[in-house]
N, C-alpha and C positions, 0 to 999 in steps of 0.2 A: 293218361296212364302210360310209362314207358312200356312199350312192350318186349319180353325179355329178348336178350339177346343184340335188341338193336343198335345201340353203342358200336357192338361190335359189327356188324351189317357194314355203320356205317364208316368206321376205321379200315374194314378190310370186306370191300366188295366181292362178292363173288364171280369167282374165275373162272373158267372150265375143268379147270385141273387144281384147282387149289386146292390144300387142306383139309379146305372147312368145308368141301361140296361131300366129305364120305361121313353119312348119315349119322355114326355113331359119334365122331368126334365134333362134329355139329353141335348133335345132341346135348354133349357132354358142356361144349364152351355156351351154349344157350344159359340151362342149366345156372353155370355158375357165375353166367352176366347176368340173373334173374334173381341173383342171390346180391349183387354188389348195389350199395345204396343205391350209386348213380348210374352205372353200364358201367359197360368196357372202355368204353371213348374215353368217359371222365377221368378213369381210372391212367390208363395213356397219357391222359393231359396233366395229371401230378407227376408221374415220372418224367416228360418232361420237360417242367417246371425246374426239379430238383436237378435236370442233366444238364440244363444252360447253367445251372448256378454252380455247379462244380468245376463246367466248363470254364467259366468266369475263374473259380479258385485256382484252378490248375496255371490258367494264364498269369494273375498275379504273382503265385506261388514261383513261376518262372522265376519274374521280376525282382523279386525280395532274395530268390537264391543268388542274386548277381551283385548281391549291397552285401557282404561279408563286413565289410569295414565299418560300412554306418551301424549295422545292425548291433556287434560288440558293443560300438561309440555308444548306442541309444540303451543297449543294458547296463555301462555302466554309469550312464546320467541317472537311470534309475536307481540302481543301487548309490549315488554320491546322495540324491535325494533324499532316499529312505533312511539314510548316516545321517545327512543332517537334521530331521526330522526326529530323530533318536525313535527311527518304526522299520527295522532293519533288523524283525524279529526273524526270519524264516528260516536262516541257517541254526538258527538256538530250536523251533518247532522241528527241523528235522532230526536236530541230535538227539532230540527227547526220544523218540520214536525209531531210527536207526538198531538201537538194542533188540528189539521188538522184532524180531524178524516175521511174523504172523501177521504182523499189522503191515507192514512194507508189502508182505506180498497181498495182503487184500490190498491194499493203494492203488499197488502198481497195477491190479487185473480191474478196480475199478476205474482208474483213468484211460488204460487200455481198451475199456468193452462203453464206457458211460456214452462218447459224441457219437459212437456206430449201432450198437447195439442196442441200447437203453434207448437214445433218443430216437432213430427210426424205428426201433418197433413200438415206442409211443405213437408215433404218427401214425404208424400203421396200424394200429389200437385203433387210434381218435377217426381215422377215417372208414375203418367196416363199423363200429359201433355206437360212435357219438359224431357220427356227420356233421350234423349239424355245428357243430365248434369248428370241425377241422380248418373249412376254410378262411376261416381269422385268421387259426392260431399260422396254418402257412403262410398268409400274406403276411405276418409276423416274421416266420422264418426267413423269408426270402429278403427281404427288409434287413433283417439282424446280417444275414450273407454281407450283403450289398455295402450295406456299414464296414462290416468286419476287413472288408478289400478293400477301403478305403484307408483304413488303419493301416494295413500289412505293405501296400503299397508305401505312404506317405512316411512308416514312421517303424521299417522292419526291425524289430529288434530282439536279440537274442538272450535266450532264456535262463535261470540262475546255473540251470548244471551245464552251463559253458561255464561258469565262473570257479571253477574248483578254488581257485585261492581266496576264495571266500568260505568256505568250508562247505562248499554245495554236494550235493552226492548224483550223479544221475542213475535213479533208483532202478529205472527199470532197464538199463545197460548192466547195472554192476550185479542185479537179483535175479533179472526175469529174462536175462541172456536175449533181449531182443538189442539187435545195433542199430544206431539212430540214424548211423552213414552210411546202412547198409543201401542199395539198389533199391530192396522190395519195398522197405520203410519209405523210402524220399516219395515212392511213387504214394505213397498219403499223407504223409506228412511235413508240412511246411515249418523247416528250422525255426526260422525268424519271425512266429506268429506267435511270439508273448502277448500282445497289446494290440484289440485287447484278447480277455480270455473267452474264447467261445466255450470250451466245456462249462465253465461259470453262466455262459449266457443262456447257450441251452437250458442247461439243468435249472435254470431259475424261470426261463418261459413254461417249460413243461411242468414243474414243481408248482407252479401258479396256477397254469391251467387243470393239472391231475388235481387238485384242492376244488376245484370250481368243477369239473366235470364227474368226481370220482362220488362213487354212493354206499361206499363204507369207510368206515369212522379211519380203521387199521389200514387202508388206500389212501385216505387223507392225508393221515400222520406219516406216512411216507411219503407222500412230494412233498409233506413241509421240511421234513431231514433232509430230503433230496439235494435240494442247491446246497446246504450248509456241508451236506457229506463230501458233493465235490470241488467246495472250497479248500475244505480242509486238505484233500487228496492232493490237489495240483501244488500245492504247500508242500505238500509233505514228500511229494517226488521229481520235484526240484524244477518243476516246469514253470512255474508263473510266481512272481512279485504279487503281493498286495495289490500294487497298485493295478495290476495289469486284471486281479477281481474286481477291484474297482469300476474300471473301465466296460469291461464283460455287464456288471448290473447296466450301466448307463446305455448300451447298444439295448440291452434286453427293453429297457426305459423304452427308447425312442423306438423301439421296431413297434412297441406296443402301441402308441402315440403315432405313429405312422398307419398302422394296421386300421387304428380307431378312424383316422380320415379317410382311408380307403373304404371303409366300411360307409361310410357318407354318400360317397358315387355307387355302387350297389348293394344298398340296404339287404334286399331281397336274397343276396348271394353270400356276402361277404362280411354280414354283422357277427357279430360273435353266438348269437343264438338265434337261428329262425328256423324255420319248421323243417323237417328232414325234408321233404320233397320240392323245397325251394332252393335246397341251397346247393348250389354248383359253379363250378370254373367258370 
């Protein structure tokens, strides 16, 4: 039996002067490493998991900022594509909807909140309450990451509301007054990261696992909308191609099929379901 606190003990040794040596704040960080499935340690060791992998995006993200040319070049193979294909429906899906100004701005605040907000505090759901999953579903994520930089490296390409002469709108510039080239934005957002779509990817890992974890009916039927609502969104505010959802299910695919063999080398840790107090990083 872990005993409380010690995760933390052993992340951060006692000092003569540290922090943690004044009784009540002791107390307090015991407490609530007595409260977390695994400790404190465990809990340090997913954030950072999630900090090399960002690290990782930020690095690519560099990378793909410096391909302007190819990136265009590869959005409009996809758009010559989706012409010839006669499946070069998105710009007709957005004029439907353009009228609608209620529905633009739900879009726009759910493509805005869905990869930050919706998907981390899932995680951070699946990990105080159904432990036992989390660690799948993250070796899934990190997996899904790892792909996704392969894409944005190999194949940057830029999104429909660069293409205004196609009749694109970039919805949440022209409604929701955020700018895409402003400073604050670049520092999270990679231009050139159509293909594929991670909000599609995310939203179909979690959507799958909220179905499989979730123990009421009205939780259910919401991760089953879930992926579908944020296909529709990234449509309809001009960020992502068909094909680039497409894409997004197929990483969601393989991170899963990945995950599953990983799961293989630590059963005990890393299967999709094993007993709360087995499973750990």
């Amino acid at each position: 039996m872990r005993a409380p606190g010690a995760g933390l003990a052993a992340a951060h040794p006692q000092s003569g002067n540290g922090p943690f040596t004044i009784p009540g704040v002791r107390r307090a960080v015991d407490r609530i490493g007595g409260k977390l499935p695994q400790g404190w340690g465990d809990l340090f060791r997913q954030f950072g998991f999630f900090f090399l992998a960002d690290l990782a995006y930020d690095v690519v993200r560099g990378v793909a900022d410096g391909k302007h040319q190819a990136a265009f070049a590869h959005g409009q193979q996809i758009i010559d594509f989706e012409r010839s294909t006669h499946t070069f429906f998105e710009p007709q899906v957005q004029s439907l909807i353009l009228p609608a100004r209620f529905l633009v701005d739900f879009a726009n605040q759910v493509y805005m909140n869905s990869q930050f907000a919706i998907t981390l505090g899932f995680l951070a759901w699946l990990y105080l309450f159904r432990n036992e999953f989390y660690y799948f579903v993250r070796n899934m994520f990190v997996a899904s990451m790892a792909l996704a930089l392969i894409g944005y490296a190999l194949y940057p390409t830029a999104p429909p509301r660069l293409f205004p002469q196609y009749g694109f709108v970039d919805t949440i510039t022209d409604f929701s007054g955020v700018n895409h080239d402003s400073a604050l934005v670049k520092l999270f957002v990679n231009p050139y990261a159509a293909v594929p779509s991670m909000h599609c990817a995310f939203a179909l890992m979690i959507g799958v696992t909220g179905v499989r974890v979730a123990r009421h009916r009205l939780a259910k039927a919401f991760w089953v909308l879930w992926p579908l609502l944020v296909m529709w969104v990234v449509v309809v505010t001009g960020n992502h191609y068909w094909l680039d959802i497409a894409a997004g299910g197929l990483v969601a695919a393989a991170s899963a099929l990945i995950a599953v063999r990983l799961a293989r080398v630590r059963p005990e840790a890393w299967a999709f379901r094993t007993a709360p107090s087995e499973a750990q990083a």
